[in-house]
N, CA, C and O of each residue as an XYZ file, in Angstrom:
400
protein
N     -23.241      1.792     -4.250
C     -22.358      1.848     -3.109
C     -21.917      0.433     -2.745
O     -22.792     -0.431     -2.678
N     -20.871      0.168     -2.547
C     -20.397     -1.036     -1.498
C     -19.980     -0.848     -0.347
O     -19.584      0.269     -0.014
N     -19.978     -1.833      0.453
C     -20.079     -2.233      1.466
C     -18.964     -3.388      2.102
O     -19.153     -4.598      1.980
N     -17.842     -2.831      2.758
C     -16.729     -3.340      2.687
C     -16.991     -3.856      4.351
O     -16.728     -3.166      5.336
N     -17.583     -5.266      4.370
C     -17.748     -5.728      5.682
C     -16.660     -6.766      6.261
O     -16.402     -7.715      5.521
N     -15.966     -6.693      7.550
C     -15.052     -7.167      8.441
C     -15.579     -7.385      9.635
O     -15.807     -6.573     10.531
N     -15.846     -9.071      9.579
C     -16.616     -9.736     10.896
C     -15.436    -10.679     11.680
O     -14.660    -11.529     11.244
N     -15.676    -10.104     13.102
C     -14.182    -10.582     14.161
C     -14.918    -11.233     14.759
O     -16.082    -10.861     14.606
N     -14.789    -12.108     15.430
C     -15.033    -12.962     16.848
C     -13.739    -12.546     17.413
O     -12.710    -12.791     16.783
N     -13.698    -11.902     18.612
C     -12.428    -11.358     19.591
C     -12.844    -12.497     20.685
O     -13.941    -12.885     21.086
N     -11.401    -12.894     21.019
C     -11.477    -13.732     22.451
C     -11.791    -12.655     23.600
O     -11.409    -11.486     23.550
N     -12.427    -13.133     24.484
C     -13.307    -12.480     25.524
C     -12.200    -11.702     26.591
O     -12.567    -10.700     27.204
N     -11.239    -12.087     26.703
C      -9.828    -11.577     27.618
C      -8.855    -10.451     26.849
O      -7.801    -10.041     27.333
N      -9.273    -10.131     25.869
C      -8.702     -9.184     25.022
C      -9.969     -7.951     24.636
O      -9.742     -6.814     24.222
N     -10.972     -8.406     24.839
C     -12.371     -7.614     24.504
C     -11.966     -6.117     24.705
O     -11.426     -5.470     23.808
N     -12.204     -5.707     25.696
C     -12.336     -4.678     26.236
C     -11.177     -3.578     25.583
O     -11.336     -2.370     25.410
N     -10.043     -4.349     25.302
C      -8.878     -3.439     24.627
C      -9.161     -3.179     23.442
O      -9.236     -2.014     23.052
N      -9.414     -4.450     22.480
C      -9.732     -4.529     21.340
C     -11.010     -2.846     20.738
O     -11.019     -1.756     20.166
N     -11.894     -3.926     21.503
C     -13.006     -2.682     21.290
C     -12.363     -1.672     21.414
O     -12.121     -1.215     20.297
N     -11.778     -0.821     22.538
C     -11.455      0.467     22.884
C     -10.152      1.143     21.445
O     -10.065      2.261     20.936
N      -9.155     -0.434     21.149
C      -8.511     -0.005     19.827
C      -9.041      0.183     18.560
O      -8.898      1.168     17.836
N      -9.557     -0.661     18.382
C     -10.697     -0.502     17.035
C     -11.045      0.819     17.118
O     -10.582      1.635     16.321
N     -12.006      1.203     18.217
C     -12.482      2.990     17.890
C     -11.850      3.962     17.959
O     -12.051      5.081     17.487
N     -10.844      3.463     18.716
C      -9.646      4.674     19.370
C      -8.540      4.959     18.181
O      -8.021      6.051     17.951
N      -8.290      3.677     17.454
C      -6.964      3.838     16.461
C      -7.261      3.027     15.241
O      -7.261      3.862     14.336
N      -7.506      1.886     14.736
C      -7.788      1.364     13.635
C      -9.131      1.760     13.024
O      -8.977      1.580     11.815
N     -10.409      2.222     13.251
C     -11.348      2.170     12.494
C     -10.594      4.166     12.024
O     -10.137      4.560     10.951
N     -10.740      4.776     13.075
C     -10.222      6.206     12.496
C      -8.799      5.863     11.368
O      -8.760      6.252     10.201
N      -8.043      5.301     11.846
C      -6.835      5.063     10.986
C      -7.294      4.742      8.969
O      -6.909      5.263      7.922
N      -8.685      3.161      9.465
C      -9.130      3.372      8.121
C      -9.755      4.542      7.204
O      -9.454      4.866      6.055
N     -10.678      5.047      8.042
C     -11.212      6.182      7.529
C     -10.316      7.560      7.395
O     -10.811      8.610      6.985
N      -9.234      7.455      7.706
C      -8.105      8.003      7.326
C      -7.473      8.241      5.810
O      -6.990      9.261      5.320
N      -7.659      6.919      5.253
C      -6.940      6.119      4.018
C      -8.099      7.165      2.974
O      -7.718      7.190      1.804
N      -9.114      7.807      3.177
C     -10.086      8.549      2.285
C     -10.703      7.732      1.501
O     -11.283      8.097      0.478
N     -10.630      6.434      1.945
C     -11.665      5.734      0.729
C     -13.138      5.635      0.910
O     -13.982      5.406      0.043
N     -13.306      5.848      2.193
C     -14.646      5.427      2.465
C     -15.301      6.701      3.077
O     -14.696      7.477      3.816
N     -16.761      6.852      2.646
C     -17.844      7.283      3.133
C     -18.039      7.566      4.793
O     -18.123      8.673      5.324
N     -18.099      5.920      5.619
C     -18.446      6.298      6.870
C     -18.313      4.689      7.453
O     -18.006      3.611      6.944
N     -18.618      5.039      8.472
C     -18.360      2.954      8.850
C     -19.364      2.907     10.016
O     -19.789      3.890     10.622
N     -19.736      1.389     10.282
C     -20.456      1.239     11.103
C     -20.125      0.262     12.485
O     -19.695     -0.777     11.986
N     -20.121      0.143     13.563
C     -19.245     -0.555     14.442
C     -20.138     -1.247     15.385
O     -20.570     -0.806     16.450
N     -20.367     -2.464     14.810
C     -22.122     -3.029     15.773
C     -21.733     -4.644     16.266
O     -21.154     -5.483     15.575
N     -22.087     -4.759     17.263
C     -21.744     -5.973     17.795
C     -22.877     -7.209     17.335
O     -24.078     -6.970     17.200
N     -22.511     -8.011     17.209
C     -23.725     -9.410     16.317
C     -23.889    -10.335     17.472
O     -23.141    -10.945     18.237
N     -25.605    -10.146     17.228
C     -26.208    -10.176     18.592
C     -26.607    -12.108     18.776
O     -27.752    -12.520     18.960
N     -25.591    -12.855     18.687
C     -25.642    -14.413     18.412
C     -24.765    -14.925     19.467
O     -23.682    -14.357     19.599
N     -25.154    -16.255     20.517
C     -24.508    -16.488     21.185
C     -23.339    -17.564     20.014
O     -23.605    -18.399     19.149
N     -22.203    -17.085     20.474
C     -20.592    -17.869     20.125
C     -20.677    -19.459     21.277
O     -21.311    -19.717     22.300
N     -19.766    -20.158     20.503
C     -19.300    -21.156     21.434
C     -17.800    -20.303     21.645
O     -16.755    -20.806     21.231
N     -17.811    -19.447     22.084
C     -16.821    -18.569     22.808
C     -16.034    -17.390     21.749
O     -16.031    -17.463     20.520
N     -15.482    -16.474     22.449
C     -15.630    -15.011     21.582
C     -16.712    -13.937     21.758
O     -17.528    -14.056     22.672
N     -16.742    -13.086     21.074
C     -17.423    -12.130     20.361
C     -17.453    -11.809     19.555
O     -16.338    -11.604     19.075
N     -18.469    -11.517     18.797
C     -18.720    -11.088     17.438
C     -18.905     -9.641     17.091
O     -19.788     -8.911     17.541
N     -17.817     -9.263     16.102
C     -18.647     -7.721     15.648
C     -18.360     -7.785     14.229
O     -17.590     -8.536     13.630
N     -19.018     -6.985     13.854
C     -19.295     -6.421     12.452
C     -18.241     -5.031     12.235
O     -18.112     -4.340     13.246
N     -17.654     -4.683     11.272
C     -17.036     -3.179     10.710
C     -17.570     -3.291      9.521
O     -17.234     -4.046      8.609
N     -18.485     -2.452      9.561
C     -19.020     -2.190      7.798
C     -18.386     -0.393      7.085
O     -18.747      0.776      7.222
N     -17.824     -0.771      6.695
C     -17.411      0.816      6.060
C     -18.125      0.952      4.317
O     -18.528      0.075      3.553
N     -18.068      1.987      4.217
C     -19.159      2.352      3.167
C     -18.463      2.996      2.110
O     -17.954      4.046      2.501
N     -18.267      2.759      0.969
C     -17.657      3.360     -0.667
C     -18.562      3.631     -1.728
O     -19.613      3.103     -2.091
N     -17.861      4.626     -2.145
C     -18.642      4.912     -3.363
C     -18.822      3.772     -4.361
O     -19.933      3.273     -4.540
N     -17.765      3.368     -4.993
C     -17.607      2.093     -5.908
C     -16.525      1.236     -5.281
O     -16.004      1.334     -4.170
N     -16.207     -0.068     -6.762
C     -15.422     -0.932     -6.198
C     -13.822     -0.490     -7.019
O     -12.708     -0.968     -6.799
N     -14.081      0.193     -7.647
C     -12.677      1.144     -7.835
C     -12.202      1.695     -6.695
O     -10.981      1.553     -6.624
N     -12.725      2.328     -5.677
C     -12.014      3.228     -4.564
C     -11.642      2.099     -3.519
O     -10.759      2.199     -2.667
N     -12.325      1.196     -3.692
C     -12.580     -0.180     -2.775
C     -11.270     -0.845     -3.129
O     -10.539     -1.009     -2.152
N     -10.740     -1.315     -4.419
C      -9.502     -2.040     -4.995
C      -8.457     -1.055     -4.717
O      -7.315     -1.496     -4.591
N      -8.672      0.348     -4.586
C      -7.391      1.331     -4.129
C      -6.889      1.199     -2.478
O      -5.797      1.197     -1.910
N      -8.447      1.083     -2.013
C      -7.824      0.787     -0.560
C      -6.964     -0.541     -0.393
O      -6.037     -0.818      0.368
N      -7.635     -1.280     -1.417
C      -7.052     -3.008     -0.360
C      -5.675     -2.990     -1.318
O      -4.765     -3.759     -1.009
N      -5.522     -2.098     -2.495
C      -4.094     -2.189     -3.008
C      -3.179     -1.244     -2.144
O      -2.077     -1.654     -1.781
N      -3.528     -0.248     -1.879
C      -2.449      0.862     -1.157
C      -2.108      1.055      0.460
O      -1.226      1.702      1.025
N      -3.438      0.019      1.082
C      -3.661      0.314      2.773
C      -3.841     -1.037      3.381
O      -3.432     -1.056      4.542
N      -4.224     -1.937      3.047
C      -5.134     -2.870      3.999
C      -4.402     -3.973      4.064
O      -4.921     -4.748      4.867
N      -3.462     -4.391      3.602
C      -2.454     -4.975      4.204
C      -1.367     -4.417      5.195
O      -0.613     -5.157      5.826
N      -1.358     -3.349      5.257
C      -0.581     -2.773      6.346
C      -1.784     -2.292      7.740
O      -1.381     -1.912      8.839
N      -2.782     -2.379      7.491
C      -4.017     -1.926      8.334
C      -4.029     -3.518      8.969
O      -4.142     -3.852     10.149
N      -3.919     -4.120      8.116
C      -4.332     -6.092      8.356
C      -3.674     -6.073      9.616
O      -4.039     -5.903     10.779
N      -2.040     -6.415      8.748
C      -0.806     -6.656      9.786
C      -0.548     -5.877     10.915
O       0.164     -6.321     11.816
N      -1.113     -4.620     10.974
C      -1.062     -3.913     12.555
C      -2.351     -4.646     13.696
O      -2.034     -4.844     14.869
N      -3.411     -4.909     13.326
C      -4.566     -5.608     13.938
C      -3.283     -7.349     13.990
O      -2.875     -7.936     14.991
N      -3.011     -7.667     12.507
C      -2.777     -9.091     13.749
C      -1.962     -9.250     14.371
O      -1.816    -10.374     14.852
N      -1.098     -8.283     14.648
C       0.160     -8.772     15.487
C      -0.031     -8.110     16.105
O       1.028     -7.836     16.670
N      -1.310     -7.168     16.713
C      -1.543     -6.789     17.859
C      -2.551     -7.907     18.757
O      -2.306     -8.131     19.943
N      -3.611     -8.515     18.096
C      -4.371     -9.355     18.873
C      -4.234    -11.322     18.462
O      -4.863    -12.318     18.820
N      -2.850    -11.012     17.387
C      -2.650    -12.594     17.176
C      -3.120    -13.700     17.822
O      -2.870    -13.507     19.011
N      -3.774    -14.967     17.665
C      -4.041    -15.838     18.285
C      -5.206    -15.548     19.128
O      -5.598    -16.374     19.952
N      -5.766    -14.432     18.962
C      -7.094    -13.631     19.840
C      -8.299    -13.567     18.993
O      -9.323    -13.148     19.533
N      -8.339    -13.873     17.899
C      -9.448    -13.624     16.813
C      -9.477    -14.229     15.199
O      -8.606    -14.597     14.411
N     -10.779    -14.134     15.167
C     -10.724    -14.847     13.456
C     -12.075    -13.760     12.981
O     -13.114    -13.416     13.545
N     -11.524    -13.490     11.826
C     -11.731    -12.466     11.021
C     -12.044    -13.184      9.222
O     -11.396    -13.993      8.559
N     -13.261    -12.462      8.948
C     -13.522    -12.627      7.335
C     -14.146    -11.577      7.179
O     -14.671    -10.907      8.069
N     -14.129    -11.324      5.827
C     -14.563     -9.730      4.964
C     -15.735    -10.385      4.193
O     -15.882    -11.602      4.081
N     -16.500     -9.500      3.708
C     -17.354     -9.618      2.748
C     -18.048     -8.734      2.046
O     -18.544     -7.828      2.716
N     -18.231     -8.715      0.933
C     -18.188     -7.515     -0.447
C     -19.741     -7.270     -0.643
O     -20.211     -8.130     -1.388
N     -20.763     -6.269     -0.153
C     -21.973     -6.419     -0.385
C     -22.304     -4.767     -1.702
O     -21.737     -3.682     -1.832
N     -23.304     -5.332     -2.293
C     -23.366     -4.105     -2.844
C     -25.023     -3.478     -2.596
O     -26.068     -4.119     -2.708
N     -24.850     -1.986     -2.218
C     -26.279     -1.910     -1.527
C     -27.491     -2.182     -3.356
O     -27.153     -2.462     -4.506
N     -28.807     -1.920     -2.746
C     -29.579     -2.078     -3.554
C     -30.584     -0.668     -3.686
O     -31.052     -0.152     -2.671
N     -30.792     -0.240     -4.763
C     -30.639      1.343     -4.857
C     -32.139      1.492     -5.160
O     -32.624      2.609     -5.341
């Protein structure tokens, strides 16, 4: 399985929307796209020199269904998140593969 992880620091004046969009419209929107298993939506429990931190871990079978999403969806998934919270957050992904 992999493990398709997306870690945000959200500026603190946008929080509350963010969060409520993420669950309300982008994380369903991804799990929409049928690539993934299930996702996980957990806040990272580390003080910031300002922001917040969360985690989106969504879950795939392989890295074939994984290269279908980021070829057919996740640039249009990207560009709706940044030009909704532009200048509000910094964001990196990271590719884990579980251990069986």
């Amino acid at each position: 399985m992999i493990i398709y992880n997306v870690t945000v620091n959200i500026d603190e004046n946008v929080h509350d929307d963010w969060v409520k969009w993420m669950r309300d419209v982008h994380i369903p929107d991804v799990m929409a796209t049928g690539f993934f298993l299930e996702n996980r939506f957990a806040r990272v429990l580390v003080e910031d020199q300002g922001g917040i931190t969360y985690s989106i871990q969504y879950l795939c079978k392989n890295m074939a269904d994984l290269e279908d999403y980021q070829r057919e969806h996740a640039a249009r998934l990207q560009s709706d998140h940044n030009r909704r919270y532009e200048g509000k957050f910094v964001a990196f992904r990271t590719l884990l593969e579980t251990v069986e």
